[in-house]
N, C-alpha and C positions, 0 to 999 in steps of 0.2 A: 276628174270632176264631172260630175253629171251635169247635162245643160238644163235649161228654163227655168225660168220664175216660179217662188213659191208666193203665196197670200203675204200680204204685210201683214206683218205681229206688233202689237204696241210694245212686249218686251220679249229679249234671248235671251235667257236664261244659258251660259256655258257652264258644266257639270253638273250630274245630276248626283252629288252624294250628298249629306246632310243638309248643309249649307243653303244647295242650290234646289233643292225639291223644297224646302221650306221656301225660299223668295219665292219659287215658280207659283207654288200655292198661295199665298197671301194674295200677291200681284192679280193672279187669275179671280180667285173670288171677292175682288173688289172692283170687277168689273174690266182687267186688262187681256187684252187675247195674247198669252205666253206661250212661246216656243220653248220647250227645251231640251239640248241638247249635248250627249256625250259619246264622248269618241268610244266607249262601252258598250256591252251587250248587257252584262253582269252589272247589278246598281251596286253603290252603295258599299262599296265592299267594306270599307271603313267602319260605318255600322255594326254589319255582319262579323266583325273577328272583336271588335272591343269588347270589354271584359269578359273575354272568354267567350263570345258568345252572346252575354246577357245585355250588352250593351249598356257603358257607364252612361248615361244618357243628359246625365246634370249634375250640381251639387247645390244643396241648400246654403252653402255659404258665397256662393259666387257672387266676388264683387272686386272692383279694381284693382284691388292689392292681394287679387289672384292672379295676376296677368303680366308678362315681360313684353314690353314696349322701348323702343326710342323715344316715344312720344307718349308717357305711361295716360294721360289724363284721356286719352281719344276715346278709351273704349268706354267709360263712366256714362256718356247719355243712354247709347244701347243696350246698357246692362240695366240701368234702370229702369228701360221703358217695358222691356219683354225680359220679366223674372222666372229663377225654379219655378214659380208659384203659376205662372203661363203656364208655363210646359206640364205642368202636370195638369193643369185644368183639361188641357188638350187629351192628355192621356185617360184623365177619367171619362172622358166622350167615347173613348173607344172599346175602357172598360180592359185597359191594360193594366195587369198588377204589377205591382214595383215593390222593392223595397229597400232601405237601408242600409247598405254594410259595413263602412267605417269612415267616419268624419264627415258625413255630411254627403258619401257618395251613395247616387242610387243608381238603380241596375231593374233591369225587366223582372219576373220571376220566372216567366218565361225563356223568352227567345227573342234576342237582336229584330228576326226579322219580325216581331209584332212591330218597333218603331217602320221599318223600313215600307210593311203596308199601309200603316195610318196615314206617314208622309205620299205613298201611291193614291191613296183615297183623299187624302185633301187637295192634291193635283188634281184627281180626276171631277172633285167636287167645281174646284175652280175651271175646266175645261181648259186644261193644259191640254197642247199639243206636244207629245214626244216626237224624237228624232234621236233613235240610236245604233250606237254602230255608226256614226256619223264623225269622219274627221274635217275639222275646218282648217280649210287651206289658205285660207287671208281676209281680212277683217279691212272694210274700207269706210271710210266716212265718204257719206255723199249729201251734202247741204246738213238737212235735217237727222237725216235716217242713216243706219249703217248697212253694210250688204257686207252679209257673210254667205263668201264663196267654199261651199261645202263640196261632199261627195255624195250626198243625195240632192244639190240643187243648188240655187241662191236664195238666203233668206233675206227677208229685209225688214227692218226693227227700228223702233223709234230708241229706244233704249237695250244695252246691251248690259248682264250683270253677268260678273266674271267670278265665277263660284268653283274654280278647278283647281282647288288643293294647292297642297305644298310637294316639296320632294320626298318626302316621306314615303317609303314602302313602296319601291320602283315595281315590284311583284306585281301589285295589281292596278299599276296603271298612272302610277303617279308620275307626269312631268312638269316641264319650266313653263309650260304654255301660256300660263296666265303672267308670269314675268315677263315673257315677251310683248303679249299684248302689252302692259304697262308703259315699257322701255316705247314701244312704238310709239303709244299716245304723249308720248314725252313724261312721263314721273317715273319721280326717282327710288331707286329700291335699297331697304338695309339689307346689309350684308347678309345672307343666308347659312343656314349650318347646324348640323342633325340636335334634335332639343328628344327631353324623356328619352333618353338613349343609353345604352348599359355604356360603361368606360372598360377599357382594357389598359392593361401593363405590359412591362419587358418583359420577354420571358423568361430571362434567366434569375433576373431577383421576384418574380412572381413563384418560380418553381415550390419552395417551400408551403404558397398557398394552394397547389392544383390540386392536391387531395380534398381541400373543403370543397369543391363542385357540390353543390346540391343544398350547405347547411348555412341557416337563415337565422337571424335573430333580431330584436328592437333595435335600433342606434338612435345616436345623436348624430348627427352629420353636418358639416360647413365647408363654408368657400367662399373666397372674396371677402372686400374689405367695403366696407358707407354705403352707396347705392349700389356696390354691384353685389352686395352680399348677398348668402341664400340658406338660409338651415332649416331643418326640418327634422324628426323623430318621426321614424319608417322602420320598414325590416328591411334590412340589407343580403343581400344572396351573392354565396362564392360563386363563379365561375373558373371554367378552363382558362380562358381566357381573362379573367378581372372580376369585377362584382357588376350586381346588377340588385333587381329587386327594387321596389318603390323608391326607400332612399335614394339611391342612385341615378335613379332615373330623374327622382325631381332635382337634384342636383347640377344634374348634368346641365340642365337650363341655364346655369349661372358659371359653371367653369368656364375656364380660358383655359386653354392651351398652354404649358408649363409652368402653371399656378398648381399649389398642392390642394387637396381637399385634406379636410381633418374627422375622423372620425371619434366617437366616445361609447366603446364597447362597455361604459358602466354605467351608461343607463343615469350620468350625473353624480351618483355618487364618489366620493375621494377614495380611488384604488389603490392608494399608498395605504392612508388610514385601513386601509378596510383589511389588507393582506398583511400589515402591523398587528393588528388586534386581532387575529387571528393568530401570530405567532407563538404568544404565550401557551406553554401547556400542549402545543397542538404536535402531534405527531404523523399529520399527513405529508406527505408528496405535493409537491408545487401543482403539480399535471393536476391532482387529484382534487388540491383546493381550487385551485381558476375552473376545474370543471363545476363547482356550486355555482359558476354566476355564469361562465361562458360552454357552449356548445363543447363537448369531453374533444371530438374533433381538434377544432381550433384552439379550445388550452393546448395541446400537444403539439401543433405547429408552432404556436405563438412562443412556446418554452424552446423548441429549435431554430425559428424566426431570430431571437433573442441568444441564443448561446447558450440558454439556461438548461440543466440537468431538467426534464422535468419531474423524475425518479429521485433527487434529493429532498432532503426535508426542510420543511421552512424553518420549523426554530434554528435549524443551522444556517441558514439564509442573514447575512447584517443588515440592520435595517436601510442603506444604503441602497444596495442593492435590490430590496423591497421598495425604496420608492422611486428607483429608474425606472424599474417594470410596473410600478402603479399608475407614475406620466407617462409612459406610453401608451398603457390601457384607457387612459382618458383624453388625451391628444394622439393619438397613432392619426401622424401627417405622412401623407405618401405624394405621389405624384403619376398622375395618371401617363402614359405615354400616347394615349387618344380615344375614342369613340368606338362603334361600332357601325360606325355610317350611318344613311339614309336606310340599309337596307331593314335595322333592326329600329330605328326612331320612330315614335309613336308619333313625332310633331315637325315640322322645319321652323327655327326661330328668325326671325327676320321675314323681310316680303317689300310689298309696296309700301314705299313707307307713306304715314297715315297724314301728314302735313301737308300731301296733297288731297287729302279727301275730306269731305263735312264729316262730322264727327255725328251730327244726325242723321242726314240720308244713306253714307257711304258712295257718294257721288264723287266724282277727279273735278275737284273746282275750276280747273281750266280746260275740262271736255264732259261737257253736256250732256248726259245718257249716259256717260259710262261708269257704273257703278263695280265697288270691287269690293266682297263677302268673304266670310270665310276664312281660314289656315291663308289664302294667298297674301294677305294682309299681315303687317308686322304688328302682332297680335299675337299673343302666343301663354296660353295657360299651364297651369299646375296642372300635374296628372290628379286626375279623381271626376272627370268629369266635367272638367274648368273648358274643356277644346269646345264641347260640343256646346255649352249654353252662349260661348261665344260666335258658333256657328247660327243657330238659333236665333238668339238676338239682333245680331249683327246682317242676316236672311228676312228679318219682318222690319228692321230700320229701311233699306234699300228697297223689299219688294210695295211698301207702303207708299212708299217716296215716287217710285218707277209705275205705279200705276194710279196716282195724284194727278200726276204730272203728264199721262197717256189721256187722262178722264179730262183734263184742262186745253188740250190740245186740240179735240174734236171739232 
């Protein structure tokens, strides 16, 4: 660690990716002198690779019952005080075009890093001070102020906001650092564990699915039962290993661990009915008819999946028979054997849990200044855009709050 004193800061700002450059900024252009800092050279990277690139940046529907919580009602004040309708206000300042792709998700038309420089420029509006490439080595309370003993110096803060992710994407950088701080300040954290994350199976009753790698289509999907249920209509994607694809991923939020998920390859319609009334008269191939509704692919798995000829003919098919394979195509229950880790999750479910924090400032109601933003929070959205308006939100609750409270103090 580097010795000497740096300037007192009214707030530290820890991470600088979404989250944390939004608080730094607020905070700072309301009159607070903000440090902030990442143990990073690289910003933002989160940013930078979501949707491909364009960055899913919001969605117009975000609102509580977008979001998995222990505590579901906490995140209702921040969502309604800083809406999509903020965030794009912001965006048309900088004369960023966006646009709509499905359900209410937007996306740059550009490029990721157009958000990544408006967030640089609203810092730098607010006269943020950066520090990166900067690892902190211990976080101390002293009376009023905290001192964090870093590797470029000691900072010392009237308020600290903990904006450093979740486990998510250990690639670029993601660790437990802000659970730790938590755990130190005394609050207690829900249990952690990869969320929007593709699921995998055995591999030996998977084998019949490993040719579909690549083929994609609408479903209906479920899991769980009363409040822990979760369904959704997505496209589903085969993998080597399991499925993946939006269904999946928002799925995966709500599984457990040797519960089945259920899927409905018809789209809702009754596949008994529909592969009956089809028999009359009909002198196709089974393979031949499930390819009218299903990927030609996966009819032919689905018919050796099943035992079935797919080269015989349906009118010789009994209708018994036609509706085992119709309940399957409309409940086809499997049972995942697990995840894909952290390394492939777009999100970590679980964090600090929120019954320790104001559900308006995002302050630890039993420690003063420390405020906690962000993915580190047990908070955790749908995929389409849900993460980041929670990032957003939840960055101008605390950095409002942390420089109220810097300006009162003087």
């Amino acid at each position: 660690m580097t010795q000497g004193r740096k300037d007192r800061f009214d707030v530290a700002v820890l991470g600088a990716g979404a989250a944390g450059m939004m608080c730094a900024a607020v905070a700072g252009q309301r009159g607070a002198r903000v440090v902030l800092i990442d143990h990073a050279t690289r910003l933002a990277e989160k940013i930078r690779i979501s949707g491909g690139g364009r960055c899913n940046f919001t969605n117009l529907q975000a609102g509580p019952a977008n979001y998995l919580s222990s505590n579901p009602h906490f995140c209702r004040s921040a969502l309604a005080r800083y809406t999509p309708q903020d965030f794009l206000g912001l965006l048309r300042r900088y004369d960023i075009g966006w646009h709509e792709k499905h359900r209410g998700q937007l996306f740059c038309n550009d490029s990721a890093e157009d958000i990544i420089g408006m967030l640089r420029a609203e810092c730098d509006a607010g006269s943020v001070h950066w520090q990166t490439g900067c690892t902190i080595d211990e976080i101390r309370k002293e009376g009023d102020d905290y001192l964090l003993l870093t590797t470029q110096g000691t900072v010392c803060a009237g308020a600290v906001v903990v904006a450093t992710g979740g486990l998510s994407i250990p690639k670029i950088g993601a660790t437990d650092f802000g659970y730790r701080i938590a755990r130190q300040f005394g609050l207690k954290l829900v249990e952690t564990r990869p969320a929007l994350v593709p699921l995998t199976f055995d591999g030996q009753a998977w084998q019949p699915f490993v040719p579909l790698a690549g083929v994609s289509m609408e479903v209906d999907i479920a899991t769980g039962s009363g409040k822990t249920a979760g369904a959704f209509k997505e496209d589903l994607l085969w993998t080597h290993r399991g499925l993946s694809g939006p269904a999946v991923l928002q799925i995966s939020s709500f599984w457990r661990p040797g519960t089945p998920i259920e899927v409905d390859l018809f789209d809702g319609e009754d596949a008994a009915n529909w592969l009956i009334g089809h028999k009359k008269g009909s002198k196709k191939h089974l393979n031949n008819l499930l390819g009218e509704r299903l990927p030609a692919r996966l009819a032919d798995a689905w018919c050796q999946a099943a035992g079935l000829q797919g080269t015989q003919s349906v009118a010789d098919m009994p209708d018994k028979a036609l509706r085992q394979l119709g309940e399957a195509l409309n409940r086809w229950r499997l049972v995942p054997s697990g995840t894909e880790g952290y390394k492939k999750a777009e999100v970590t479910l679980g964090g600090v849990d929120t019954r320790g924090l104001s559900s308006a400032t995002m302050m630890a109601r039993e420690v003063p200044g420390l405020y906690f933003i962000g993915e580190v929070v047990d908070v955790t959205g749908w995929l389409g855009g849900y993460n980041f308006q929670w990032a957003w939100a939840s960055a101008v609750a605390a950095g409002e709050a942390a420089a109220e409270a810097a300006l009162a103090a003087r």
